[in-house]
C-alpha positions as CSV (number, residue, x, y, z in Angstrom):
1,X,44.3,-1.4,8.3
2,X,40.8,-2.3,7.9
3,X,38.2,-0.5,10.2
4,X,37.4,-3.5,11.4
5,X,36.4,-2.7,14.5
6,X,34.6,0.4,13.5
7,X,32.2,-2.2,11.1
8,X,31.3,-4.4,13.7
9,X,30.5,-2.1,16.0
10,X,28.1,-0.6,13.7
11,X,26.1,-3.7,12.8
12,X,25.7,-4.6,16.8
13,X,24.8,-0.7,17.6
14,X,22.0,-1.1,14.9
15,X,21.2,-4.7,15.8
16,X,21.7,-5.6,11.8
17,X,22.5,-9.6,12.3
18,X,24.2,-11.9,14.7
19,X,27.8,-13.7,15.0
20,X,25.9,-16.9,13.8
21,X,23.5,-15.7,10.8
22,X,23.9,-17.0,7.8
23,X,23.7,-13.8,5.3
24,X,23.1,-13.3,1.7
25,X,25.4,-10.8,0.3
26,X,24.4,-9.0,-3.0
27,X,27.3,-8.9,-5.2
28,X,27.4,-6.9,-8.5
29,X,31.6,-7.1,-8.7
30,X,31.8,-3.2,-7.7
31,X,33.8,-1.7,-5.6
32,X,31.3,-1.3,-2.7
33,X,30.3,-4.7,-3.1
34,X,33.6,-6.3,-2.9
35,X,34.5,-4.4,-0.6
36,X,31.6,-5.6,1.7
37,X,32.4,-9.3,0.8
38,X,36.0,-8.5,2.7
39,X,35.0,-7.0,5.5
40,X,32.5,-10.1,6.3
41,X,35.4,-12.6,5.7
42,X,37.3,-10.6,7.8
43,X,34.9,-10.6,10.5
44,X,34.1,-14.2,10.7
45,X,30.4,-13.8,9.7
46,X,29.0,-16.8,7.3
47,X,27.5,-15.7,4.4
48,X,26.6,-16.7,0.4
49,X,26.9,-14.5,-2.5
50,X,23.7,-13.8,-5.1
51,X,24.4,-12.2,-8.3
52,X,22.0,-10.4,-10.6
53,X,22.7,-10.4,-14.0
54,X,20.6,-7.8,-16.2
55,X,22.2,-8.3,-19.3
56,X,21.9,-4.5,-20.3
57,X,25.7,-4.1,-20.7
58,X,27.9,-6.3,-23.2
59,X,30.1,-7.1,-20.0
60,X,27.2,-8.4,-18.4
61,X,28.6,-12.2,-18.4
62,X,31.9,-11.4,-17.6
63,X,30.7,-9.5,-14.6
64,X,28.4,-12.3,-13.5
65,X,31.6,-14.9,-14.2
66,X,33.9,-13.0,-11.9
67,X,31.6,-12.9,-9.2
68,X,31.5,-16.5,-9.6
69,X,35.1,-17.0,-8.5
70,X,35.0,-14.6,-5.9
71,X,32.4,-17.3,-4.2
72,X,34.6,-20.0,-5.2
73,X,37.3,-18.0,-3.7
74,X,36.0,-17.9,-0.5
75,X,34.4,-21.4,-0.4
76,X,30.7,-20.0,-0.3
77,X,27.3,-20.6,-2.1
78,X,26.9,-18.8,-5.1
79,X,23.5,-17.5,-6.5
80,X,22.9,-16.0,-10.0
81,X,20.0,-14.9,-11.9
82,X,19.8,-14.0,-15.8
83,X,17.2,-11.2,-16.3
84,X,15.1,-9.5,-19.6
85,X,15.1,-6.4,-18.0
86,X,14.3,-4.4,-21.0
87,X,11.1,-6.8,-22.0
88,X,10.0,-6.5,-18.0
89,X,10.5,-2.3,-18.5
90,X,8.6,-2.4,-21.3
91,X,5.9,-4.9,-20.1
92,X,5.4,-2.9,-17.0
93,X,5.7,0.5,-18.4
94,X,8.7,1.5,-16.1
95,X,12.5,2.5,-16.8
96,X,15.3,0.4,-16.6
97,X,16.4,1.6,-13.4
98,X,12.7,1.1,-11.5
99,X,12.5,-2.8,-13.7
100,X,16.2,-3.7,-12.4
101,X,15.5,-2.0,-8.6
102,X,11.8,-4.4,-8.3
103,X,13.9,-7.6,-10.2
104,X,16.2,-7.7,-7.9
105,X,14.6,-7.0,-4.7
106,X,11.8,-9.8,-5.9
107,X,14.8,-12.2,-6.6
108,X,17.0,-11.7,-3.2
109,X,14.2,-12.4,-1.4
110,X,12.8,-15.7,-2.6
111,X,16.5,-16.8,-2.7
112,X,16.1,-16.0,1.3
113,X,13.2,-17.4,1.8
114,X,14.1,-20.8,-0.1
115,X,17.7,-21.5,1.6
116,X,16.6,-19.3,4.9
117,X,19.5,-17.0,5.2
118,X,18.8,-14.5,8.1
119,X,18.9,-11.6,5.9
120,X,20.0,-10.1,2.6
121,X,23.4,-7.4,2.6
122,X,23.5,-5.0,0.8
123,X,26.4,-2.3,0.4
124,X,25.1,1.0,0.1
125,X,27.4,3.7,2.1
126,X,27.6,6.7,3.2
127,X,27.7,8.7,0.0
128,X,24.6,6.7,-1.6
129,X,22.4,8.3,1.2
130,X,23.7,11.9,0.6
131,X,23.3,11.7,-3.2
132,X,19.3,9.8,-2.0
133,X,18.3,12.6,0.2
134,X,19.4,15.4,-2.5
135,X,17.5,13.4,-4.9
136,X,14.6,13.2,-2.3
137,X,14.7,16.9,-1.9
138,X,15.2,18.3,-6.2
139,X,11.9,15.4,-6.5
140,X,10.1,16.9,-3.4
141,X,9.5,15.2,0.2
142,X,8.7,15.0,3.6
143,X,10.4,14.1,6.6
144,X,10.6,10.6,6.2
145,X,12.5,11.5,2.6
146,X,15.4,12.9,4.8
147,X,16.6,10.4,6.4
148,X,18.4,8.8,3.9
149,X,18.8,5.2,3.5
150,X,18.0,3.0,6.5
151,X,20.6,0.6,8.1
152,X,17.7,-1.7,8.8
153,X,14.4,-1.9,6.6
154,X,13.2,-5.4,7.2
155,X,15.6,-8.0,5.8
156,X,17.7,-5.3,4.3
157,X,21.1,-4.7,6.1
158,X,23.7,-1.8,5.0
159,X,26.4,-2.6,7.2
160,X,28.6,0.2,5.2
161,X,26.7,3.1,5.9
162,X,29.1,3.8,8.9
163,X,32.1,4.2,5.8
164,X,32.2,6.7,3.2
165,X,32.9,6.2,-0.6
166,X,36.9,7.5,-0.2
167,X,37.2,4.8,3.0
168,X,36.0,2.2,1.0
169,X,38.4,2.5,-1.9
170,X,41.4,2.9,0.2
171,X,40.1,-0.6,1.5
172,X,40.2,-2.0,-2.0
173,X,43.5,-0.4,-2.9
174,X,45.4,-1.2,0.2
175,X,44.3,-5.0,-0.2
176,X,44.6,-4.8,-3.7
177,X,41.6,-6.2,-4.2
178,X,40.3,-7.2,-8.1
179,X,37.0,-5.4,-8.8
180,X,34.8,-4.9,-12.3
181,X,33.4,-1.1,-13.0
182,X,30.7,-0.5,-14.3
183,X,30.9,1.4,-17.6
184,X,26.9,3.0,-16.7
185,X,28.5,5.1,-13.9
186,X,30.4,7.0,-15.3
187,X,27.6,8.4,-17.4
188,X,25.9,11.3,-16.4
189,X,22.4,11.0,-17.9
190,X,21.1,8.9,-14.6
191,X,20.1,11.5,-12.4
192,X,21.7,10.0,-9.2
193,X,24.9,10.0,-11.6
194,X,24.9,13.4,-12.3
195,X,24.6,14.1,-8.4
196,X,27.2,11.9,-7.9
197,X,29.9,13.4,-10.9
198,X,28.6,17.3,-10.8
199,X,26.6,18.2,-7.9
200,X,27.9,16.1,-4.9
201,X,31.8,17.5,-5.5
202,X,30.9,21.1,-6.0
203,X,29.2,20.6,-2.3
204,X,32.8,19.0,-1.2
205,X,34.1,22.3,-2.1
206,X,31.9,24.5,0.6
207,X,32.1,21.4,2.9
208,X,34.9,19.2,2.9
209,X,33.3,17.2,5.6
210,X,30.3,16.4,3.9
211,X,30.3,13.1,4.9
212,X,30.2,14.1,8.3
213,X,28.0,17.1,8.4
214,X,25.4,14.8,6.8
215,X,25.3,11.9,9.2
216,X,24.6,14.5,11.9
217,X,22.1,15.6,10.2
218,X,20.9,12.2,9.7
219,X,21.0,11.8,13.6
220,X,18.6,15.0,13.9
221,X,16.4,14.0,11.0
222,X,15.7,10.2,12.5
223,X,14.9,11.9,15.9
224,X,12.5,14.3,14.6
225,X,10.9,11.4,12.5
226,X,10.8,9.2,15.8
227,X,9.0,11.6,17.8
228,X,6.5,12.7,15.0
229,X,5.9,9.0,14.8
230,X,5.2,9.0,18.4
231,X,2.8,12.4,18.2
232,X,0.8,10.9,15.6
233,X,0.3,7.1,17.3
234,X,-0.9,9.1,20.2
235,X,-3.5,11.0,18.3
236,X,-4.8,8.5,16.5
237,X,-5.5,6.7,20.1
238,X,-7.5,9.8,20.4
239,X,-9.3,10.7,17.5
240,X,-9.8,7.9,15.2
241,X,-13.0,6.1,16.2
242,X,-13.9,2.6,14.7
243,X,-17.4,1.7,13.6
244,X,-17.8,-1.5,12.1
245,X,-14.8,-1.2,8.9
246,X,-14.7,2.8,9.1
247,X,-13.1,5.4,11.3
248,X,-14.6,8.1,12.3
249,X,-12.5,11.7,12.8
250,X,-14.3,14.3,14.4
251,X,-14.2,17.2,11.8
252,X,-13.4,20.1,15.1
253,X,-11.0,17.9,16.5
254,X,-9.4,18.0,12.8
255,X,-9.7,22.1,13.0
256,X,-7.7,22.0,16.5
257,X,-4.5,20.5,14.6
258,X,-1.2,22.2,15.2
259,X,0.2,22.0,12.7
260,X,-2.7,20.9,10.9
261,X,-1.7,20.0,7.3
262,X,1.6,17.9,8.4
263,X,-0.3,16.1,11.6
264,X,-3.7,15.7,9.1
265,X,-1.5,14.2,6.1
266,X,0.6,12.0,9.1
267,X,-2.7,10.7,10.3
268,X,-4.1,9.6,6.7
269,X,-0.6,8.6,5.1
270,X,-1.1,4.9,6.0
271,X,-4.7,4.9,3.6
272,X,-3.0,6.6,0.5
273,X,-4.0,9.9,0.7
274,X,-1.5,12.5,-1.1
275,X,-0.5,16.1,0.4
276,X,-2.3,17.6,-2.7
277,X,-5.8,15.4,-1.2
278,X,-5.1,16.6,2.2
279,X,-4.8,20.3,0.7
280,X,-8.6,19.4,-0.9
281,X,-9.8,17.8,2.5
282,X,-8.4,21.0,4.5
283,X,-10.0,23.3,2.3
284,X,-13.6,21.6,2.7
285,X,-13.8,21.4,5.9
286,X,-16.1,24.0,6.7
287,X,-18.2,23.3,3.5
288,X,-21.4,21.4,3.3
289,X,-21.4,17.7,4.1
290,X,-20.8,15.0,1.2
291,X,-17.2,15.9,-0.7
292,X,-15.4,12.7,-1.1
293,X,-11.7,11.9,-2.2
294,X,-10.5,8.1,-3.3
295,X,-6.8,7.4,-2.8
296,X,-4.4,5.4,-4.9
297,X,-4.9,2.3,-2.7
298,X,-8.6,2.3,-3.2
299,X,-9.6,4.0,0.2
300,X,-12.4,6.4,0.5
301,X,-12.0,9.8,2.9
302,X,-16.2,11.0,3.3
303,X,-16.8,14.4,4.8
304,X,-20.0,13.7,6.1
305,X,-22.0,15.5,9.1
306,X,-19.4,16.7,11.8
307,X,-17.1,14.2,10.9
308,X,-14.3,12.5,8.2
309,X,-15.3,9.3,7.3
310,X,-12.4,6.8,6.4
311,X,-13.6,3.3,4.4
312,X,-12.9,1.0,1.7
313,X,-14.3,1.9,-1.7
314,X,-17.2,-1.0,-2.3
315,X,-16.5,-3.0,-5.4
316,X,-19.2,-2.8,-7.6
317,X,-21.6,-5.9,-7.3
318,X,-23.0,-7.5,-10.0
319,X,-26.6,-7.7,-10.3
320,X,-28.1,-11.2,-10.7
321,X,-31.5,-12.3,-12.3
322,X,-34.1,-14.5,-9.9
323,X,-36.3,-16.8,-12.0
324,X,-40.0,-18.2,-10.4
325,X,-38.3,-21.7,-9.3
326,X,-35.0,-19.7,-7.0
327,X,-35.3,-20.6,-3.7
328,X,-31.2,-19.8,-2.8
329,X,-28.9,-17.5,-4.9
330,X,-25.8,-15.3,-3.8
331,X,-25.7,-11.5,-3.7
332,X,-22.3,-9.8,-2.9
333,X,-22.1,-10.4,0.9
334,X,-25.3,-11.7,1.0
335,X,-27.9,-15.3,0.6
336,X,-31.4,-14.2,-0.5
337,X,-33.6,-16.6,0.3
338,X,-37.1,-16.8,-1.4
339,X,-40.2,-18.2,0.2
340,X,-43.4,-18.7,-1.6
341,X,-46.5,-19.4,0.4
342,X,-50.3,-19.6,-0.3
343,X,-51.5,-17.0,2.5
344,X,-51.3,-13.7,2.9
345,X,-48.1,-13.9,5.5
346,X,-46.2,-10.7,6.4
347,X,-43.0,-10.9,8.0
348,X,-42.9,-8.2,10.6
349,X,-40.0,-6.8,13.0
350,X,-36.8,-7.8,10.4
351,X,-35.8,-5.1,8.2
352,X,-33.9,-7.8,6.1
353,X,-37.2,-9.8,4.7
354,X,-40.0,-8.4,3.1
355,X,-43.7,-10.2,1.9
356,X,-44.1,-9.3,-1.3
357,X,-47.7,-9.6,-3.7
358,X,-46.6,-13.0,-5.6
359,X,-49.6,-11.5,-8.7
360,X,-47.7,-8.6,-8.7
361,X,-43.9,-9.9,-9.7
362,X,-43.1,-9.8,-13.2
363,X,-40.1,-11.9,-14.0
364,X,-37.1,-12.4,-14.3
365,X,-36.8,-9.8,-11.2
366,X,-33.3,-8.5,-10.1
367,X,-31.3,-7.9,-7.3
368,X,-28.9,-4.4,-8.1
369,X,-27.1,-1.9,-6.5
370,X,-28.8,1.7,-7.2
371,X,-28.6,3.8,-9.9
372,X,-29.1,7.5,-10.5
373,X,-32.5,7.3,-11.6
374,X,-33.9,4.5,-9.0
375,X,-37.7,5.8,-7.6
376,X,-39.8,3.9,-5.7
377,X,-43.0,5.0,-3.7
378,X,-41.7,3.9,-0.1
379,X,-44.5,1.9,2.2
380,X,-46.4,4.6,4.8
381,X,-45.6,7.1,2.2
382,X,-47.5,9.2,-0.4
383,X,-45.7,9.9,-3.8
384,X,-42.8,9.0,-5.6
385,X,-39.4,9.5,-3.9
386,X,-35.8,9.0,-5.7
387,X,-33.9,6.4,-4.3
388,X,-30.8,9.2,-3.4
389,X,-32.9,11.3,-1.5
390,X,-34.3,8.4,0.3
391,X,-30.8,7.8,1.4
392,X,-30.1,10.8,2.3
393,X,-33.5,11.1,4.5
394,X,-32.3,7.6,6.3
395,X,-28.7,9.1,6.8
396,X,-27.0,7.0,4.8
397,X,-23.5,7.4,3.9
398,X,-22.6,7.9,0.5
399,X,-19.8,4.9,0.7
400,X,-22.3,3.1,2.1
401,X,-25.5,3.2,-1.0
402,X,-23.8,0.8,-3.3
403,X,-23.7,-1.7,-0.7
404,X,-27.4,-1.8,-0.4
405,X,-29.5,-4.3,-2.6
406,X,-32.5,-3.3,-4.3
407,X,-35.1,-5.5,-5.2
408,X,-36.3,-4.7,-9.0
409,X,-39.3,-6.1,-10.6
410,X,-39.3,-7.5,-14.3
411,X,-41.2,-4.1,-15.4
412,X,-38.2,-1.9,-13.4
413,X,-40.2,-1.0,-10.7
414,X,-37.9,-0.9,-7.2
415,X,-40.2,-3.5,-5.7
416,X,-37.8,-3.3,-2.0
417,X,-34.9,-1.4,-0.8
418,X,-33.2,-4.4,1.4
419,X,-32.6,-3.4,4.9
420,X,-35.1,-0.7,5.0
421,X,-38.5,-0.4,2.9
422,X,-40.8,-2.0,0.3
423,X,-42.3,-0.3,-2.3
424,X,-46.0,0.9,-1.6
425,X,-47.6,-0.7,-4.9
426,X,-46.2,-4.1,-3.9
427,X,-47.5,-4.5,-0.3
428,X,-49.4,-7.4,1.3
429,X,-53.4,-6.4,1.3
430,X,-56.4,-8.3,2.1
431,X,-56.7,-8.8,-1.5
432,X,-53.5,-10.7,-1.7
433,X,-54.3,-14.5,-2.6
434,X,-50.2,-15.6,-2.9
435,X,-47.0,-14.3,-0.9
436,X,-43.5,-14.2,-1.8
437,X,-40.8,-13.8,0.9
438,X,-37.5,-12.4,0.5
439,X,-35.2,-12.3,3.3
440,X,-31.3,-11.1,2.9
441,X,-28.5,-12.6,5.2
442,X,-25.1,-12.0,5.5
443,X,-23.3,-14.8,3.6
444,X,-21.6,-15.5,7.2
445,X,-24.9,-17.3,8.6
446,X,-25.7,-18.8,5.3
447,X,-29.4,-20.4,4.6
448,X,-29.8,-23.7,4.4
């Protein structure tokens, strides 16, 4: 009999679809697959069939042609798809296995999004998560590695992850249904192969109710996720403070973490940051102020005064030349506009404009981010200062020095650090016969 009962009860529990979805089933002719198919025409649920076709196997055609009739079969919409993998591999720099995994995925869903189906099938079981969590574990994980695959992850639905491997081919064989194998399977150079053939049987062996123990264990691992999940929402309620795009983490609040390097790595997973940066971050905590980390997704972790800073790393801006007749020109996130009067005017009161000696300008002048060896003689002052210590004299964030525009004469002189001083040499006096004003806004407000 078919455990008919058993399935449907399974997708309800986990909320996977509704007696009136229209579903697309992916269908590779296997076992699993076809099994799947049966269950769902069994079960009354509407559904169409896509097909990948990868053409890495000289029964690629055939494979894609059977599944064919099985939609015909069953009076159902049939989708297929030819692909290069090996030219997309090699394009991307990837194996087979990762080119045929992102194809695919890529390809089920624009088929759902174009003919609306309510969510894509798939039939991964009870087997394929034990043989996902070992791999998991020999390639190194965390929690969220152990519990397996996921009966729900977004459009995704594994209805058979309630039946193991042995249920589903009694399925097939007492309904003699027709199936194509796979010749790739049996081979045991694919790591998840080798699990599967060597590994996964010797385990049987100890533990004939594998199956079983594991989707206990599952239970266990998903609740221990959950309430992690919950530990770390409420934490970051409390300790991450947002100022402007950053957030703030106070750097003793950080110390107090129990268990620091898991509830630390928890709070910064979401920005990129590996276990091997939070290991860095942990160890520099009571080191002087300034170490910085970048992650993979282009965030930037500061450790700066009492506190980790979390931002965006700033693109690099590029400079841009300002000839005599400019009046209006773009600079990153900012308009520059450029006055020129015939008196002696000086703005006052607006850190974003400065008057400028017109005699003085040597062009073309430029608008820059810093650079290492910036110096300017700031207004007030005596002396030269470099343009980093300045910074670090205003308290200024290292993620946040690129963003600042510097205003350079023709003959390299820093002639104005926008936002917060003009250079000494370049000041208005009473000897000034010609002004030129320079005022930054953000792009937002515009200058007309």
């Amino acid at each position: 009999m078919l455990p008919l009962k058993h399935f449907t009860d399974f997708i309800e529990q986990h909320c996977l679809f509704k007696r009136d979805s229209h579903l697309l089933v992916a269908l590779s002719g296997g076992v699993d697959s076809v099994a799947l198919v049966h269950l769902l025409k069994a079960t009354g649920y509407q559904f169409a069939i896509a097909h990948c076709n990868f053409q890495l196997r000289a029964e690629a055609h055939a494979d894609e042609e059977f599944c064919r009739q099985i939609a015909i079969q069953h009076q159902t919409a049939f989708h297929s798809v030819r692909f290069n993998t090996q030219q997309y591999a090699s394009a991307n720099k990837i194996s087979i296995q990762m080119a045929a995994r992102q194809l695919r995925y890529q390809w089920f869903e624009q088929i759902r999004q174009q003919h609306l189906y309510t969510c894509i099938v798939l039939a991964h079981h009870q087997n394929d998560t034990i043989e996902t969590i070992l791999l998991n574990l020999v390639r190194g994980t965390g929690i969220a590695g152990l519990h397996g695959i996921l009966p729900k992850n977004g459009y995704l639905v594994r209805p058979m992850l309630c039946l193991t491997r042995t249920q589903i081919e009694q399925i097939v064989a007492r309904n003699k249904l027709q199936f194509v194998e796979d010749s790739s399977n049996a081979s045991v150079k694919y790591a998840r192969n080798k699990l599967r053939h060597e590994v996964v049987p010797k385990l049987k062996e100890l533990n004939p109710s594998l199956e079983q123990t594991f989707e206990n264990n599952l239970k266990h691992f998903r609740e221990l996720e959950q309430l992690l999940e919950l530990k770390v929402t409420a934490l970051k309620e409390q300790l991450f403070v947002y100022n402007g795009g950053d957030i703030n983490i106070s750097v003793d609040e950080v110390r107090q973490l129990a268990p620091q390097r898991l509830l630390l790595f928890k709070l910064l997973q979401d920005f990129g940051f590996s276990e091997t940066t939070i290991d860095d971050v942990i160890a520099s905590l009571n080191k002087h102020a300034g170490r910085t980390f970048t992650s993979a997704t282009g965030n930037l972790l500061l450790l700066d005064r009492g506190k980790l800073v979390i931002s965006t790393v700033p693109a690099a801006i590029e400079a841009v030349n300002i000839k005599p007749d400019d009046h209006t020109l773009s600079y990153g996130d900012f308009k520059l506009g450029i006055l020129h009067d015939d008196g002696p005017l000086i703005v006052k009161n607006n850190p974003w404009a400065v008057s400028i000696d017109s005699d003085k300008l040597i062009y073309p002048l430029t608008m820059r981010g810093w650079q290492q060896s910036d110096h300017f003689f700031p207004l007030g002052m005596k002396g030269r200062k470099k343009i980093s210590d300045f910074f670090i004299n205003q308290k200024i964030p290292l993620h946040k020095k690129n963003a600042i525009p510097l205003l350079v004469n023709g003959n390299g002189d820093v002639i104005w650090v926008g936002g917060y001083r003009c250079d000494e040499r370049y000041k208005v006096t009473n000897n000034t016969k010609k002004v030129t004003i320079f005022e930054l806004l953000p792009v937002a407000e515009g200058i007309d």
